[in-house]
N, C-alpha and C positions, 0 to 999 in steps of 0.2 A: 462916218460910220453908218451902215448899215443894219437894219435889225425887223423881224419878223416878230409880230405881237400878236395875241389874243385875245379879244374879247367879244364879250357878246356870243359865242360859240363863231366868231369869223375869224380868220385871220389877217393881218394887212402887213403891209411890207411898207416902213418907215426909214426915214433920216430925220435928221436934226434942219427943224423948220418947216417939214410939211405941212402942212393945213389935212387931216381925214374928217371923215363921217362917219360917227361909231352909234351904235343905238344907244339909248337915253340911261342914262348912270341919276345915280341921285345926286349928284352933285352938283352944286350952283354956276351960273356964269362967272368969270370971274377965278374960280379958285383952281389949283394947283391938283390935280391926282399923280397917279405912278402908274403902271403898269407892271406888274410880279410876271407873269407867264411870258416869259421872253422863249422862243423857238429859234432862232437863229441870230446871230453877230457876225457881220464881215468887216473886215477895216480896209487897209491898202497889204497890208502883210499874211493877216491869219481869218478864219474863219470856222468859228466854232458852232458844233451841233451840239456838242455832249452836253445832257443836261447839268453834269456837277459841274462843270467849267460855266455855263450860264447862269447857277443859283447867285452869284454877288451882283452881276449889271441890273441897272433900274432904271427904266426908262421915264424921264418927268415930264408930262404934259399939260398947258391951260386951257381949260373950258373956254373957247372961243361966243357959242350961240347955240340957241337951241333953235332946230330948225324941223320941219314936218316934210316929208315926202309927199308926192302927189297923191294925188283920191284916185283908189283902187275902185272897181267896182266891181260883187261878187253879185254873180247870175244862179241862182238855181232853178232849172227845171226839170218836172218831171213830166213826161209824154203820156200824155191820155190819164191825167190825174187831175185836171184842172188845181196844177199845183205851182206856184212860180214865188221865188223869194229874191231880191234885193238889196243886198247891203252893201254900205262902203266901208272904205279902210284908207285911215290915213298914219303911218309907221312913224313916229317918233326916231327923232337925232339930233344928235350934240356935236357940231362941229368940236373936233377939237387940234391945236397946234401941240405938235411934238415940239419939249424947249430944248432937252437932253439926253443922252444915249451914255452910260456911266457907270464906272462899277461904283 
């Protein structure tokens, strides 16, 4: 099975076993979440959009790691201000493994 999920305002396109990268949930290593906004299901047969035909599957995944994206660096300048600012940025992620695709 095949299945499109949302979170975080992304969407990803999963099966059963993948390894994603989804931004930081409060949830610990270790433990068990779901996924509710299911967007699409395909099997070997059907393939459904409509969301009342999607309201029952549940997608179960493990918090695998929590992981940091690289260091962004943000430049601001402004010309003939004697103005210039600096900052970094590093995005927070929670590896996590898709277990189940189910109604």
């Amino acid at each position: 099975m095949e299945a499109v999920i949302k979170t975080g305002g992304k969407q990803y396109f999963v099966k059963e076993g993948d390894k994603i990268q989804i931004e930081k949930t409060g949830y610990e290593v270790g433990s068990e979440i779901g996924f509710d906004e299911v967007l699409y299901i395909a099997d070997e047969k059907n393939v459904l959009v409509d969301a009342s035909q999607l309201k029952p599957f549940k997608i179960k995944a493990k918090v695998v790691s929590d992981d940091k994206g690289k260091k962004l660096k943000v430049f601001k300048f402004r010309r003939r201000k004697n103005s210039k600012t600096l900052n970094g940025h590093r995005q927070h992620y929670q590896t996590v493994e898709i277990l189940s695709i189910s109604k």
